[in-house]
Backbone as XML, in Angstrom:
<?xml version="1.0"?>
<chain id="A" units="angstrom">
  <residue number="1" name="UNK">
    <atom name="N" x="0.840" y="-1.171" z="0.000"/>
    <atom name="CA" x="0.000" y="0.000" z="0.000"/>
    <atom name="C" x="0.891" y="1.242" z="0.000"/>
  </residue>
  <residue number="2" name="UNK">
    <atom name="N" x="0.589" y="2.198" z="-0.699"/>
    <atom name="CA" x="1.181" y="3.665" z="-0.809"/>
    <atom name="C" x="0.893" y="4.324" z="0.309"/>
  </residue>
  <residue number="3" name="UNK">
    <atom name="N" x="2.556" y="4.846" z="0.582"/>
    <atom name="CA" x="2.025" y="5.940" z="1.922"/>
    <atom name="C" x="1.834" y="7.172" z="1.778"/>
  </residue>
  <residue number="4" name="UNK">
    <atom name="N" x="1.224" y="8.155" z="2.351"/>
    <atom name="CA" x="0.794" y="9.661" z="2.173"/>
    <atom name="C" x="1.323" y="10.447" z="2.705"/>
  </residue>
  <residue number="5" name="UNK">
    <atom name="N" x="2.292" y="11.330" z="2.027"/>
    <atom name="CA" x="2.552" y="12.734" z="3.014"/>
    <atom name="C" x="2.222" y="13.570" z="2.570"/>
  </residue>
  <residue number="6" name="UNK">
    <atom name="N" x="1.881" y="14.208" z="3.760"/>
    <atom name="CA" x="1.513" y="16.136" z="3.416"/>
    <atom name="C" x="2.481" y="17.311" z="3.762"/>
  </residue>
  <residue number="7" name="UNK">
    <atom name="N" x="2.522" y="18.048" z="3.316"/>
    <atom name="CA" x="3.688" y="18.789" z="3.590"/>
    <atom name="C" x="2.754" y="20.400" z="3.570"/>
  </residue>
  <residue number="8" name="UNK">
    <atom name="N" x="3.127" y="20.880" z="4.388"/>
    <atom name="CA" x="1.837" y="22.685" z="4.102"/>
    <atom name="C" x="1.817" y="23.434" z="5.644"/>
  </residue>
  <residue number="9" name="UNK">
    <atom name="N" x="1.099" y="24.542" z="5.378"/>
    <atom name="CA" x="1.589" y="25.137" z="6.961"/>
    <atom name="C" x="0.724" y="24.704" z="7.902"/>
  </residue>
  <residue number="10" name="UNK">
    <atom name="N" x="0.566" y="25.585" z="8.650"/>
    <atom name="CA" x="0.211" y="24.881" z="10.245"/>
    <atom name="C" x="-1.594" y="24.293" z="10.096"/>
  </residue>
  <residue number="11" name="UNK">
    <atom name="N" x="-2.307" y="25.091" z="9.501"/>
    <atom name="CA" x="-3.792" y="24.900" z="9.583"/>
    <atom name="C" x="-3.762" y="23.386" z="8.586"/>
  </residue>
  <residue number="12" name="UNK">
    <atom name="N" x="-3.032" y="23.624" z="7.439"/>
    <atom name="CA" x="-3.173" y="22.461" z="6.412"/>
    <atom name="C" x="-2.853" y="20.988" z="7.184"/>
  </residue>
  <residue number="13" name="UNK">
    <atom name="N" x="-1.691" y="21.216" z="7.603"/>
    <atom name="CA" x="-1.210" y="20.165" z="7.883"/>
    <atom name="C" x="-1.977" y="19.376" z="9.364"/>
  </residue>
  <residue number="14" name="UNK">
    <atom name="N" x="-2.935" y="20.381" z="10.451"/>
    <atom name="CA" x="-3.503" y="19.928" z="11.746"/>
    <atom name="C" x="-4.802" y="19.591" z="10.517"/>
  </residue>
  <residue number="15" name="UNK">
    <atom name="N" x="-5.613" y="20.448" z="9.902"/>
    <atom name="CA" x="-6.934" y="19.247" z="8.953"/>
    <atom name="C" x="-6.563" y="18.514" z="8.495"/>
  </residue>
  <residue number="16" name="UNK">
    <atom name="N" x="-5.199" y="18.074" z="7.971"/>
    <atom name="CA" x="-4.997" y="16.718" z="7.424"/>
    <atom name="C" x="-5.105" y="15.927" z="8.697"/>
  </residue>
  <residue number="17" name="UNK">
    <atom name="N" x="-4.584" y="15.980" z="9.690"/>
    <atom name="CA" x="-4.255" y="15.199" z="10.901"/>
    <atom name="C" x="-5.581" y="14.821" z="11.257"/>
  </residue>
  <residue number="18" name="UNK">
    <atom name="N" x="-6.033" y="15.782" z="11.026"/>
    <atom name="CA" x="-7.618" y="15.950" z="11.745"/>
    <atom name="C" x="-8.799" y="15.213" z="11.049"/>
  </residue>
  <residue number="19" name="UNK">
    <atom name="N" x="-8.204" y="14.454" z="9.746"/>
    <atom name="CA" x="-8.928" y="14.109" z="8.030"/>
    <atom name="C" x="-8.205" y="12.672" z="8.476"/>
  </residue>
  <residue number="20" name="UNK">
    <atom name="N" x="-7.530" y="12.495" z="9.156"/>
    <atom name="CA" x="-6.341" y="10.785" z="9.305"/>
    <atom name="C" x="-5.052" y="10.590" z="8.732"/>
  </residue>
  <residue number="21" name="UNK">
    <atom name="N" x="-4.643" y="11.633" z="7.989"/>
    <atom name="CA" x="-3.157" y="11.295" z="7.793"/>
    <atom name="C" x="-2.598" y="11.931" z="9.042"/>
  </residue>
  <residue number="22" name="UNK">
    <atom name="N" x="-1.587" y="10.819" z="9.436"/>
    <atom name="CA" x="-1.093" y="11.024" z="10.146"/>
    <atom name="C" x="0.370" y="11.319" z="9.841"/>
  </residue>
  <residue number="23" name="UNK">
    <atom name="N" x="0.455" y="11.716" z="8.786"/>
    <atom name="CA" x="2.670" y="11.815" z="8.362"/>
    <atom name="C" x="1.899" y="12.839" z="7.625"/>
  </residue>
  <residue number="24" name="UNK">
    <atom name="N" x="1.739" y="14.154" z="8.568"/>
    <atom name="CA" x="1.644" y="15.479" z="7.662"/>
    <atom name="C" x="2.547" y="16.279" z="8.795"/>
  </residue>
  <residue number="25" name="UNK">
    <atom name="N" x="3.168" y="17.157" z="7.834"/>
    <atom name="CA" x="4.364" y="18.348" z="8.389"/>
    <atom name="C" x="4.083" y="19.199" z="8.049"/>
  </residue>
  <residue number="26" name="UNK">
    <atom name="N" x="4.853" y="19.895" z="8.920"/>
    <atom name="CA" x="4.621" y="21.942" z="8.661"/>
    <atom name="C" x="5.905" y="22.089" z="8.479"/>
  </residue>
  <residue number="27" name="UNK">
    <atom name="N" x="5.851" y="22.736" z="7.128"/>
    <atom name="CA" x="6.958" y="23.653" z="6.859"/>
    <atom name="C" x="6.609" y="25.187" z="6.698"/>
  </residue>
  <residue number="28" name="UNK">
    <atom name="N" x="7.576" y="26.036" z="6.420"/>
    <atom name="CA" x="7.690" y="27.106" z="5.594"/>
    <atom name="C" x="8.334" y="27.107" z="4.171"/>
  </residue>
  <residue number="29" name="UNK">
    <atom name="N" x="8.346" y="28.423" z="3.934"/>
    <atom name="CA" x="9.252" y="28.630" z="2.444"/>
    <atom name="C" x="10.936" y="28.388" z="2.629"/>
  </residue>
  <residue number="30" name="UNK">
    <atom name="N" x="11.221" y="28.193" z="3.890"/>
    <atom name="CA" x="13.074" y="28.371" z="3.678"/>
    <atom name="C" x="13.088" y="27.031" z="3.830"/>
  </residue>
  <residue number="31" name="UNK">
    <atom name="N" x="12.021" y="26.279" z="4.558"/>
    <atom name="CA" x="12.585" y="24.617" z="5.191"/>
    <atom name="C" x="11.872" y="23.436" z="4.587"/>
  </residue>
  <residue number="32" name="UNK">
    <atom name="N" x="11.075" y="24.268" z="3.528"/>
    <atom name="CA" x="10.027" y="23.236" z="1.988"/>
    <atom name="C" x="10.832" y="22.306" z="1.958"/>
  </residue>
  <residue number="33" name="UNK">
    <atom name="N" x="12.143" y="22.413" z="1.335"/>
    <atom name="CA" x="13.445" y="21.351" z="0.952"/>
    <atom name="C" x="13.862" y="20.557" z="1.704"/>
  </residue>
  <residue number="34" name="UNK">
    <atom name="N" x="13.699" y="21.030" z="3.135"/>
    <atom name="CA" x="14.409" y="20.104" z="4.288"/>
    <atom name="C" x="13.647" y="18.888" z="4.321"/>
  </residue>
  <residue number="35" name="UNK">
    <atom name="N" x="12.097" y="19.321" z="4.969"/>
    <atom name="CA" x="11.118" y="18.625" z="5.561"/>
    <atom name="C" x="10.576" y="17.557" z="3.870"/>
  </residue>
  <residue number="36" name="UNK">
    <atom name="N" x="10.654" y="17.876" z="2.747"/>
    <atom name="CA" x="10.936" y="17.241" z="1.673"/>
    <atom name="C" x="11.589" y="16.162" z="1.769"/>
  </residue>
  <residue number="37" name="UNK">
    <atom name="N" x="13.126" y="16.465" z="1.770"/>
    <atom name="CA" x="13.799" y="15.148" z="1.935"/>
    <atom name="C" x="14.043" y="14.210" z="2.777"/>
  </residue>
  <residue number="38" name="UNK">
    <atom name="N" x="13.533" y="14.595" z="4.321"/>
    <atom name="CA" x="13.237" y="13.864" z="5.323"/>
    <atom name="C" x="11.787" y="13.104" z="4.849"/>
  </residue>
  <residue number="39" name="UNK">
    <atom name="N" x="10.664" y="13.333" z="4.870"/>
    <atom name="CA" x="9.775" y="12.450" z="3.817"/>
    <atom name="C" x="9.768" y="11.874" z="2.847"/>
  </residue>
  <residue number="40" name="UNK">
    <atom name="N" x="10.691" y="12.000" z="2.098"/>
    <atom name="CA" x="10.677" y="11.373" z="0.593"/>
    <atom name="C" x="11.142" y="10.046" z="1.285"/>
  </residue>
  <residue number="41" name="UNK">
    <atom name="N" x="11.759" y="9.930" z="2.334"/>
    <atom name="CA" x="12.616" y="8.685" z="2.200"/>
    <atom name="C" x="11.486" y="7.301" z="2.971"/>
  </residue>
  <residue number="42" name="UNK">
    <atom name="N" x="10.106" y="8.112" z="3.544"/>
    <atom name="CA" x="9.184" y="6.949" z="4.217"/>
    <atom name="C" x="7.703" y="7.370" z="2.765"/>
  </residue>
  <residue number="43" name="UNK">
    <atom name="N" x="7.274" y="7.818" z="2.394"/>
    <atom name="CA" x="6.010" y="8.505" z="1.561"/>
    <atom name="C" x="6.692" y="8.051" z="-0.058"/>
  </residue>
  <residue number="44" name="UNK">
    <atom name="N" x="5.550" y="7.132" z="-0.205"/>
    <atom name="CA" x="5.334" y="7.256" z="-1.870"/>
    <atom name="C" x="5.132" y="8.222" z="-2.645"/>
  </residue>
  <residue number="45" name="UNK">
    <atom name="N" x="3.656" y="9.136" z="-1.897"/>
    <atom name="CA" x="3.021" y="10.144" z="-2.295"/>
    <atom name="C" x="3.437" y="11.156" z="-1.769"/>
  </residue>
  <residue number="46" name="UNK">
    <atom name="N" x="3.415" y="12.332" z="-1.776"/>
    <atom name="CA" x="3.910" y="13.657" z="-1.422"/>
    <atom name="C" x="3.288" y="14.736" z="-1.911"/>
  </residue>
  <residue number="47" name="UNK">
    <atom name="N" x="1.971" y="15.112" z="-0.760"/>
    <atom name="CA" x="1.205" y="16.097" z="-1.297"/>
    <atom name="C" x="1.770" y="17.801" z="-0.728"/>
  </residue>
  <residue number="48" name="UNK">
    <atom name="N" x="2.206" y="18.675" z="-1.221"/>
    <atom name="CA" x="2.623" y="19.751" z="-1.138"/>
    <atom name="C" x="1.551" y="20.847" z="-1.277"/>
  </residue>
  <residue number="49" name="UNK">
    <atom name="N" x="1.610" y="21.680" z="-0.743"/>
    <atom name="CA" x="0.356" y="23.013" z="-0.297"/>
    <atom name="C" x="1.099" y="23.917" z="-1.807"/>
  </residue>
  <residue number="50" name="UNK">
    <atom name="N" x="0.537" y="24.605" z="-2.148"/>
    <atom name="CA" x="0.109" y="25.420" z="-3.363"/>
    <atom name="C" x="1.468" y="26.755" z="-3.274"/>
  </residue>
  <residue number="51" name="UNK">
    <atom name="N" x="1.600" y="26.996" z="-1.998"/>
    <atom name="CA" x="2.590" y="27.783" z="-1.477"/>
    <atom name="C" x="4.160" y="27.383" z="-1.392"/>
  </residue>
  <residue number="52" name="UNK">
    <atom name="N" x="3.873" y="26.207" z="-0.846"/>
    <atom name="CA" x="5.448" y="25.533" z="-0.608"/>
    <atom name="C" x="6.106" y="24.817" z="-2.236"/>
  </residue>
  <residue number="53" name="UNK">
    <atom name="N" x="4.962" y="24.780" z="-2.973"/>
    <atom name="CA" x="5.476" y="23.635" z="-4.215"/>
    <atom name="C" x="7.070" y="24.207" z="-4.748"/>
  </residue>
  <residue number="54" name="UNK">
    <atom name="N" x="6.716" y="25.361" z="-5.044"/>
    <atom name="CA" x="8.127" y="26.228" z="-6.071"/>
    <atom name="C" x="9.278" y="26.215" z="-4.956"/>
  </residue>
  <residue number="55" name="UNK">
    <atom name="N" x="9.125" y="25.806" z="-3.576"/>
    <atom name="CA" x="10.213" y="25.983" z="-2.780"/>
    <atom name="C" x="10.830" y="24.996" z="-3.161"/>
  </residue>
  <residue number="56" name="UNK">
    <atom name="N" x="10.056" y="23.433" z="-3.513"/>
    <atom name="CA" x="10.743" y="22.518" z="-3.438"/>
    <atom name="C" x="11.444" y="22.532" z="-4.605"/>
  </residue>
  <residue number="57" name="UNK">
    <atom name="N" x="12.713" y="22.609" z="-4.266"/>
    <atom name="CA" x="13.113" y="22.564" z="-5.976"/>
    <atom name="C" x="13.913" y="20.842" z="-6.346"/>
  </residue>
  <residue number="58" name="UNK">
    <atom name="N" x="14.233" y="19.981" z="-5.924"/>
    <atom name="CA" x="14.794" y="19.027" z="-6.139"/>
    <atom name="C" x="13.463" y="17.854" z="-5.569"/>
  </residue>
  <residue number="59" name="UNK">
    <atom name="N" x="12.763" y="17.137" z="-6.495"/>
    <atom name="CA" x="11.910" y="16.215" z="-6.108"/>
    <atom name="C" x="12.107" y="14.966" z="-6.641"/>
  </residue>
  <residue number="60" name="UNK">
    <atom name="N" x="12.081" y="14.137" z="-6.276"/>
    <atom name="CA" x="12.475" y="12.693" z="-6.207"/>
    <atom name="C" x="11.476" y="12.052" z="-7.251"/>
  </residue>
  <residue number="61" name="UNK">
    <atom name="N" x="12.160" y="12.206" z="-8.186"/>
    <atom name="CA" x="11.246" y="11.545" z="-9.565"/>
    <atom name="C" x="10.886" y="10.195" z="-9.695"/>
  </residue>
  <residue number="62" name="UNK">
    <atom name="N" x="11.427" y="9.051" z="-8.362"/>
    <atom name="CA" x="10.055" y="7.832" z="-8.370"/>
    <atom name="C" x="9.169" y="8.451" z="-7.162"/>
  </residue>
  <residue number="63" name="UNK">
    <atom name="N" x="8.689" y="9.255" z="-6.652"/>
    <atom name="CA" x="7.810" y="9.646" z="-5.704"/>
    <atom name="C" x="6.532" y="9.926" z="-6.983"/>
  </residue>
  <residue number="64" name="UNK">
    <atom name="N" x="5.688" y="9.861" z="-6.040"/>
    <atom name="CA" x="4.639" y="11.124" z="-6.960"/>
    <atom name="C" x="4.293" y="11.998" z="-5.958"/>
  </residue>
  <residue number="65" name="UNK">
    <atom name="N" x="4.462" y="13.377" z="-6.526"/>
    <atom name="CA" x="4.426" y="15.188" z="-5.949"/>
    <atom name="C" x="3.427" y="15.371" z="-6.689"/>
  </residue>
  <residue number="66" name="UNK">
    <atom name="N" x="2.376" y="15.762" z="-5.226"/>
    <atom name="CA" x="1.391" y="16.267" z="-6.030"/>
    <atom name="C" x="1.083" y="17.889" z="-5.685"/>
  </residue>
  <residue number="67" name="UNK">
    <atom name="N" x="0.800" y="18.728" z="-6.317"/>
    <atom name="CA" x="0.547" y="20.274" z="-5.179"/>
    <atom name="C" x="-0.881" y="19.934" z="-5.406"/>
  </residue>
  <residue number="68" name="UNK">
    <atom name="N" x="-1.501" y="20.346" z="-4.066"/>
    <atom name="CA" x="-2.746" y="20.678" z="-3.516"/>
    <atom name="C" x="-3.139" y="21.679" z="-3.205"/>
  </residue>
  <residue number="69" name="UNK">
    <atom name="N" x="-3.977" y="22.578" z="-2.906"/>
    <atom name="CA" x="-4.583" y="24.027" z="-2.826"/>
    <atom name="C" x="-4.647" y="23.902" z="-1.671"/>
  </residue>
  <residue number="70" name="UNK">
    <atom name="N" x="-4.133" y="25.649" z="-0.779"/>
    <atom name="CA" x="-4.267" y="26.246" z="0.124"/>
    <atom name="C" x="-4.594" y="27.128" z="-0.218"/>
  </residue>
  <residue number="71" name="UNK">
    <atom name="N" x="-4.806" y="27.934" z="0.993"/>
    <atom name="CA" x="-5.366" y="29.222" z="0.932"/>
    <atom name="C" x="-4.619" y="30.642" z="0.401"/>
  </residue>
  <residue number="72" name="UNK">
    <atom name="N" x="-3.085" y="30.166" z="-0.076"/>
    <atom name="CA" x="-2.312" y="31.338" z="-1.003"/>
    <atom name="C" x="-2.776" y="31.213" z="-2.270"/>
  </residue>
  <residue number="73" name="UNK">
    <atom name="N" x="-3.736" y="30.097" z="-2.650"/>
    <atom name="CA" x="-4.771" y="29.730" z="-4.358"/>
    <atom name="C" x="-4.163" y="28.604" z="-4.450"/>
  </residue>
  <residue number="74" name="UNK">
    <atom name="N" x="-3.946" y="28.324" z="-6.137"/>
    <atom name="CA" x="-4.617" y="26.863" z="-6.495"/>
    <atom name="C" x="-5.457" y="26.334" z="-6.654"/>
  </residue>
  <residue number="75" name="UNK">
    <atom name="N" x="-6.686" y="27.010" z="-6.104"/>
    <atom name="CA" x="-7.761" y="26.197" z="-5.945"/>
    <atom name="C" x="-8.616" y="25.738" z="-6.958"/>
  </residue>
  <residue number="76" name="UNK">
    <atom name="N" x="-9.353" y="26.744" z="-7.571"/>
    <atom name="CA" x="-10.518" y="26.422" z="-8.828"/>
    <atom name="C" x="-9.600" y="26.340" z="-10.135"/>
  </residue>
  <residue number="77" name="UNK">
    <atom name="N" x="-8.960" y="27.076" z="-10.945"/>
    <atom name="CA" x="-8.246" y="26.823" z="-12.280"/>
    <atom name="C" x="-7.349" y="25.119" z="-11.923"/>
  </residue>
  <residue number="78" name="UNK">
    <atom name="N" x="-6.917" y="25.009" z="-10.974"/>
    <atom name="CA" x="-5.988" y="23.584" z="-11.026"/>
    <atom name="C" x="-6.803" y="22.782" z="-10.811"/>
  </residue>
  <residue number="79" name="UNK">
    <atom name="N" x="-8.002" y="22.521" z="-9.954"/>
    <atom name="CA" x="-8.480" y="21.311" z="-9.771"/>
    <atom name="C" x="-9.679" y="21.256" z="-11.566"/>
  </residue>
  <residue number="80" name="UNK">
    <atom name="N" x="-9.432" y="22.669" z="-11.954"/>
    <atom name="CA" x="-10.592" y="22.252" z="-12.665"/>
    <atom name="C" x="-9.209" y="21.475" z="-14.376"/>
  </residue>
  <residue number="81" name="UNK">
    <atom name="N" x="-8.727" y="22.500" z="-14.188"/>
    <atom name="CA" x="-7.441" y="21.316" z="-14.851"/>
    <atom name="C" x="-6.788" y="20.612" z="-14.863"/>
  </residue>
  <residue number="82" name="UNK">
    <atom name="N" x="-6.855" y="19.669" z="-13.665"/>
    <atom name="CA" x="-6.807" y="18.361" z="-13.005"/>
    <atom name="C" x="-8.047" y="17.160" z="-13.507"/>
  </residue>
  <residue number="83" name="UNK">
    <atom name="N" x="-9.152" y="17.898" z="-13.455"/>
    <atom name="CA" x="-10.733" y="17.195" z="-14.099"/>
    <atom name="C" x="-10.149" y="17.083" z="-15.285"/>
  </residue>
  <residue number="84" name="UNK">
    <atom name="N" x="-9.854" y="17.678" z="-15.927"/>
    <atom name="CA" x="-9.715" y="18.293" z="-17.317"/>
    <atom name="C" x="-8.980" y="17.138" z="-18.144"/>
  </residue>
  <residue number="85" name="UNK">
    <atom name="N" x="-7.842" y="17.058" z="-17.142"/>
    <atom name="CA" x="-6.772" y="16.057" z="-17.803"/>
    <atom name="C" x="-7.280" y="14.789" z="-17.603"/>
  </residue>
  <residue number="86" name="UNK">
    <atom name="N" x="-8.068" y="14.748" z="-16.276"/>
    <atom name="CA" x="-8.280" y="13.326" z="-16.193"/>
    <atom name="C" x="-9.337" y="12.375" z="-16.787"/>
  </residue>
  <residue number="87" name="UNK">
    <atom name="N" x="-10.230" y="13.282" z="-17.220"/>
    <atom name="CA" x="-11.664" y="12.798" z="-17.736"/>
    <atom name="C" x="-11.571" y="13.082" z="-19.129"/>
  </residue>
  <residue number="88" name="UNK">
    <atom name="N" x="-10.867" y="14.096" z="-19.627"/>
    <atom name="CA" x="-10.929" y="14.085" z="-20.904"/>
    <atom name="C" x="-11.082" y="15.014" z="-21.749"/>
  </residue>
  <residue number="89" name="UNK">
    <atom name="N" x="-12.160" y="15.900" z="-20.611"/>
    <atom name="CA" x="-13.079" y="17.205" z="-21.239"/>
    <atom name="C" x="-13.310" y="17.899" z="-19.932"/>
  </residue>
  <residue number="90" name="UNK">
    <atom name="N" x="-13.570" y="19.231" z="-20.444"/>
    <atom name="CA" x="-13.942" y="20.150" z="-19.111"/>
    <atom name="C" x="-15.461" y="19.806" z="-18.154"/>
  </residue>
  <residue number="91" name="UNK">
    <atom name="N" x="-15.164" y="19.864" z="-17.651"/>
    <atom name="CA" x="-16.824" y="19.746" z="-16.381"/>
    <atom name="C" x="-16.818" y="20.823" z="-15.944"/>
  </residue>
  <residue number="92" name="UNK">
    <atom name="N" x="-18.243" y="21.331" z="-16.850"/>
    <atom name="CA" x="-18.584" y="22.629" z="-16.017"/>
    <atom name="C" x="-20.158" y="22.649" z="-15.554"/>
  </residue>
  <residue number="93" name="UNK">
    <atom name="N" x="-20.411" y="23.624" z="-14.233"/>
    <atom name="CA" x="-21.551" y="23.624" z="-13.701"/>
    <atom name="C" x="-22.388" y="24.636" z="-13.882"/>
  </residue>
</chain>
């Protein structure tokens, strides 16, 4: 089974905790990279907050990195081009 990490600041990372992952971290923008490579080495998956993604600059290309939306955006244009890619065609409401 694939394991899950989250990586994002303090609110992201206590609702993940609070949602059941339990291997979610708080970083910032200077320590994205640190708290990165200390996870890469237990997490298949590696979900990154919308804010921290561009910090990470070296990512471990058998992982899968995914960025997820916080509250600095991301939110509606990526998930809706996330649908987009995955289904085929746009879904709109």
């Amino acid at each position: 089974m694939a394991k899950l990490a989250v990586i994002g600041d303090e609110m992201t990372a206590l609702g993940m905790r609070l949602a059941g992952v339990r291997n979610s971290h708080v970083a910032g923008v200077k320590d994205a990279q640190d708290v990165y490579n200390k996870v890469k080495v237990e997490a298949d998956i590696i979900a990154i907050t919308h804010t921290l993604f561009e910090s990470v600059k070296e990512t471990d290309s058998e992982k899968i990195n995914v960025r997820m939306p916080d509250i600095g955006g991301g939110g509606g244009d990526m998930i809706k081009d996330l649908v987009k890619r995955v289904v085929g065609f746009e879904v709109k409401s």
